[in-house]
matplotlib code that plots the C-alpha trace (Angstrom):
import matplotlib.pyplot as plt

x = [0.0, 1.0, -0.2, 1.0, -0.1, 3.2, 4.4, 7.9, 8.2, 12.1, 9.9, 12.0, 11.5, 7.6, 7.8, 9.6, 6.8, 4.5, 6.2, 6.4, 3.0, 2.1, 4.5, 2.7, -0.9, -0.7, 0.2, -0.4, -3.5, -4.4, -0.1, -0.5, -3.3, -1.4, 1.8, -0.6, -2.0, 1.5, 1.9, -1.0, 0.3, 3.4, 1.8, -2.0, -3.6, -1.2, -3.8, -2.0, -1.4, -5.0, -5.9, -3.4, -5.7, -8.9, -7.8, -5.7, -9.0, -11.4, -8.6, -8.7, -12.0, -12.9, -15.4, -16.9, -13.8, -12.8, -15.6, -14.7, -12.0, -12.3, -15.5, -13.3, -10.7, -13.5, -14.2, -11.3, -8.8, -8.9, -8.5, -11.7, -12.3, -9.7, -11.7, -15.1, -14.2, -12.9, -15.9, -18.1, -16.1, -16.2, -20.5, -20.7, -18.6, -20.8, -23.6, -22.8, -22.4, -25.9, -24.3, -26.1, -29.6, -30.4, -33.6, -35.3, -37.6, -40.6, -40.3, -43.4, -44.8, -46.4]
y = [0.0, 3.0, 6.3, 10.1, 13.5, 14.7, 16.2, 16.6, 14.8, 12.3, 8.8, 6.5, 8.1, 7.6, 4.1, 3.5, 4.8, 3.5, 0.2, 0.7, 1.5, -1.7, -4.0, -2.1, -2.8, -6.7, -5.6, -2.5, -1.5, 2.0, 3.2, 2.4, 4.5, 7.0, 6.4, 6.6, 10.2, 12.0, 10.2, 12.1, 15.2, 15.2, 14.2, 14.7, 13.0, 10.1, 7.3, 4.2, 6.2, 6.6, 3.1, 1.9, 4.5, 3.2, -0.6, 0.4, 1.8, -1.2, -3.4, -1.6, -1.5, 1.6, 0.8, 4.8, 5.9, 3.2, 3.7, 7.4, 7.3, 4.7, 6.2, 9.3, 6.7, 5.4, 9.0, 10.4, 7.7, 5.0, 1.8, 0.2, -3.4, -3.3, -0.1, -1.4, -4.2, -3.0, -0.6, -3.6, -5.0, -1.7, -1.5, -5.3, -4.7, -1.5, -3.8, -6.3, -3.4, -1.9, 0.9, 0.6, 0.3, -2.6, -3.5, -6.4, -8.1, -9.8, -13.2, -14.8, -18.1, -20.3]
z = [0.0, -0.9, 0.5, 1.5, 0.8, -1.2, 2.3, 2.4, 5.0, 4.5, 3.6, 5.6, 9.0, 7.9, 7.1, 10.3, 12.3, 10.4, 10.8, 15.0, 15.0, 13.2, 15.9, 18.4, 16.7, 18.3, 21.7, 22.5, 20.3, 22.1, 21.9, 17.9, 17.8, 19.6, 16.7, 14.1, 15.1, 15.3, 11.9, 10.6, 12.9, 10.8, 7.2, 7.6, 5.2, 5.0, 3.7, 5.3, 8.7, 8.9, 7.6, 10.6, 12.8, 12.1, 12.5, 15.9, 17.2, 16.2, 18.1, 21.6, 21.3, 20.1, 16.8, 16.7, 16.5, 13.8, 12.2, 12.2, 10.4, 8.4, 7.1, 6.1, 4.5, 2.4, 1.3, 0.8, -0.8, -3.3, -1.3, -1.9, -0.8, 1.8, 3.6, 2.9, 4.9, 8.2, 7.9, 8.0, 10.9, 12.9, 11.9, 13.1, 16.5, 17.2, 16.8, 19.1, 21.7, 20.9, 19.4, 16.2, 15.4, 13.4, 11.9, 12.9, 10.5, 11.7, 11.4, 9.3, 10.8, 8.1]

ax = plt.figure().add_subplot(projection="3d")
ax.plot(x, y, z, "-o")
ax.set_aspect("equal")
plt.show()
């Protein structure tokens, strides 16, 4: 995956903390949340920072704010698939909170 905003930002140092923050992502879900922010503090608009932000949140927990921001992914960069389906992952965990309404079909008895 590619991803950036053109930033001039030295691309190693980015993949490096992009790189921690996905080591941390196993472990430590809510500190690769935290890596993945000053990523987008640094280069805002870094598409695979924010993908990493999105997922980081759904791990600790957190499925509004993944869904947050991987609603914006959606919107704003070309990943497609990949997107669409931690969106539907984050939808599914808010669900199973109670945090999203879902309709509920009476069921017909023949």
């Amino acid at each position: 995956m590619g991803g950036g905003s053109g930033a001039s930002q030295p691309v190693g140092s980015v993949d490096v903390a992009l790189a921690h923050a996905v080591r941390l992502l196993e472990r430590e879900p809510r500190l690769a949340a935290e890596q993945a922010s000053e990523i987008l503090k640094a280069v805002p608009g870094h598409a695979n920072a924010t993908l990493l932000l999105g997922i980081a949140h759904r791990v600790s927990g957190n499925a509004a704010g993944s869904l947050e921001v991987l609603e914006m992914l959606l919107l704003e960069a070309d990943f497609g698939v990949p997107v669409s389906l931690r969106l539907v992952h984050a939808v599914e965990a808010r669900a199973k909170r109670g945090e999203v309404q879902t309709e509920q079909r009476p069921q017909s008895r023949a």
